[in-house]
C-alpha positions in Angstrom: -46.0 -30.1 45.4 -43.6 -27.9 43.9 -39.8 -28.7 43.2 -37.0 -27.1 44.5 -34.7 -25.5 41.8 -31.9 -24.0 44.4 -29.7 -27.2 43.7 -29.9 -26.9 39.7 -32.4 -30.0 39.3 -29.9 -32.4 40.6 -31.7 -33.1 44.1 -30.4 -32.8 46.8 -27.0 -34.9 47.3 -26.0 -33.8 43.7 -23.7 -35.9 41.6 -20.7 -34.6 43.7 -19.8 -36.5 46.4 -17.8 -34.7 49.3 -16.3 -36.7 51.8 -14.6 -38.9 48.9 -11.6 -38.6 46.8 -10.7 -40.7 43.9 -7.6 -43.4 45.3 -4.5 -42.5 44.1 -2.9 -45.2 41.3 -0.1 -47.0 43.3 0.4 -49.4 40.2 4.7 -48.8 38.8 4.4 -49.7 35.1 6.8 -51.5 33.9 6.9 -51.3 30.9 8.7 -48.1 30.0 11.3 -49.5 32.6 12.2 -52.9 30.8 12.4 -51.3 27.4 15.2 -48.7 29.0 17.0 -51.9 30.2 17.1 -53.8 26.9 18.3 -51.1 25.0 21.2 -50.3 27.7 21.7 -54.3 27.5 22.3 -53.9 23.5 24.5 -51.0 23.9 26.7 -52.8 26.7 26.8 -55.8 24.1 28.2 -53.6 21.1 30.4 -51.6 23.2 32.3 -54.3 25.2 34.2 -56.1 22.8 35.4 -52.4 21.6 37.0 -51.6 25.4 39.1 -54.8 25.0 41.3 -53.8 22.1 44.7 -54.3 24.1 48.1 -53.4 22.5 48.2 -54.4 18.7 50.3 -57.7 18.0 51.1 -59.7 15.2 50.5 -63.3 16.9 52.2 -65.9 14.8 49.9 -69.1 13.2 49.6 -72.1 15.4 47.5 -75.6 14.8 47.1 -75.7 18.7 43.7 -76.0 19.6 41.7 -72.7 22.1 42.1 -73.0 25.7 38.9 -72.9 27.2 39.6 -70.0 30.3 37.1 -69.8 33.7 38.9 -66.4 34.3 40.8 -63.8 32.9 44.6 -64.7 32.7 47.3 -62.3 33.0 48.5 -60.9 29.7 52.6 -59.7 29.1 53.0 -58.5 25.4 55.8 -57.8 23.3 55.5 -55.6 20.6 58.1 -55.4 17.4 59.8 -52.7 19.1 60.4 -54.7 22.1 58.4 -52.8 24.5 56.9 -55.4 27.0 53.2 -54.5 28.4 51.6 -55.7 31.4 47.5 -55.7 30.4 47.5 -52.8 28.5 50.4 -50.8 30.4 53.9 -50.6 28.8 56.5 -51.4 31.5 60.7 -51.6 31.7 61.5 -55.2 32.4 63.0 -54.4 35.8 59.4 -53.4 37.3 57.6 -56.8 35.6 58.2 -58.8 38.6 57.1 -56.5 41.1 54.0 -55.0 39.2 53.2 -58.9 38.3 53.0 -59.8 42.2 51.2 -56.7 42.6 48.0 -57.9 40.3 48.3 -61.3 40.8 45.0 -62.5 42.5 46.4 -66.8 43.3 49.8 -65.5 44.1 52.0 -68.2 42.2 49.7 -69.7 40.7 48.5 -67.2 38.4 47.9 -68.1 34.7 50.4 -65.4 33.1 49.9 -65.8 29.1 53.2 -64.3 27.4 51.8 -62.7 23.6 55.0 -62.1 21.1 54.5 -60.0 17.9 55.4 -62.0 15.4 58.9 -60.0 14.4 59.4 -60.1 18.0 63.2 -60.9 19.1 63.3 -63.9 20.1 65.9 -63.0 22.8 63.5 -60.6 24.5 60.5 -63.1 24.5 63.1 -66.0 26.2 64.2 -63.2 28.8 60.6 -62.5 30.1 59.8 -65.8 30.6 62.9 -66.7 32.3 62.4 -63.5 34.5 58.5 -64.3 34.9 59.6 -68.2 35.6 62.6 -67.2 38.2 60.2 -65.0 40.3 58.4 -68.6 41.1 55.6 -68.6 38.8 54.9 -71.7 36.8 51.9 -71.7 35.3 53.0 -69.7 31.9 51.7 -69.8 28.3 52.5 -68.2 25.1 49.5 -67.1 22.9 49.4 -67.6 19.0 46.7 -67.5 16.6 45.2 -70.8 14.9 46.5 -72.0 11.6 43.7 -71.5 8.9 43.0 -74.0 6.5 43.4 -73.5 3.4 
């Protein structure tokens, strides 16, 4: 009745077990993943309204209420110097019409908003929007800033 001591007390089979392998964890963890999105989603939120500047006007006081907009109208400015810009590009007033049909999504029906600096000539804001209103688009609006109360 003796024991056998070749397999180190453990018996026979041992604790090891050969023809079996721990499964491999096919579980994604999420976590790590959503915390990477919300801090992308803040830094998109800061750094938006920063990418919109535009060209730097002097809109004059209105007591005309917001327009409430479903999408993004096309912008003309006018600077004091009299430079016109289309968006954010400054342009000679014989290539608005063409660069205007050229980016116009609803052909002539296009909302096209006309923004003056407020030392503007009046003369060059009344000869874009008789050029922009000749080339057959209607839909036209000039952009001012709210009166404040005071």
């Amino acid at each position: 009745m003796g024991m056998s001591m070749g397999m180190g007390g453990r018996g026979g089979r041992g604790h090891r077990r050969r023809g079996r392998h721990h499964a491999l964890m096919s579980e994604i963890n999420v976590t790590p993943m959503v915390d990477v999105m919300l801090v992308l989603l803040i830094i998109f939120m800061v750094a938006a309204p920063m990418l919109t500047v535009g060209v730097p006007i002097d809109l004059p006081d209105t007591q005309a209420k917001a327009m409430n907009a479903d999408t993004q109208p096309i912008t003309v400015s006018i600077n004091a110097g009299g430079q016109i810009y289309l968006q954010e590009t400054e342009i000679p007033i014989e290539e608005l019409i063409a660069k205007l049909q050229a980016i116009s999504k609803t052909g002539y029906e296009e909302r096209i908003f006309i923004r003056g600096d407020r030392s503007t000539d009046y003369g060059t804001a009344m000869k874009v929007m008789a050029r922009i209103s000749a080339a057959g688009y209607k839909n036209i609006g000039l952009v001012s800033l709210q009166e404040q109360d005071q």
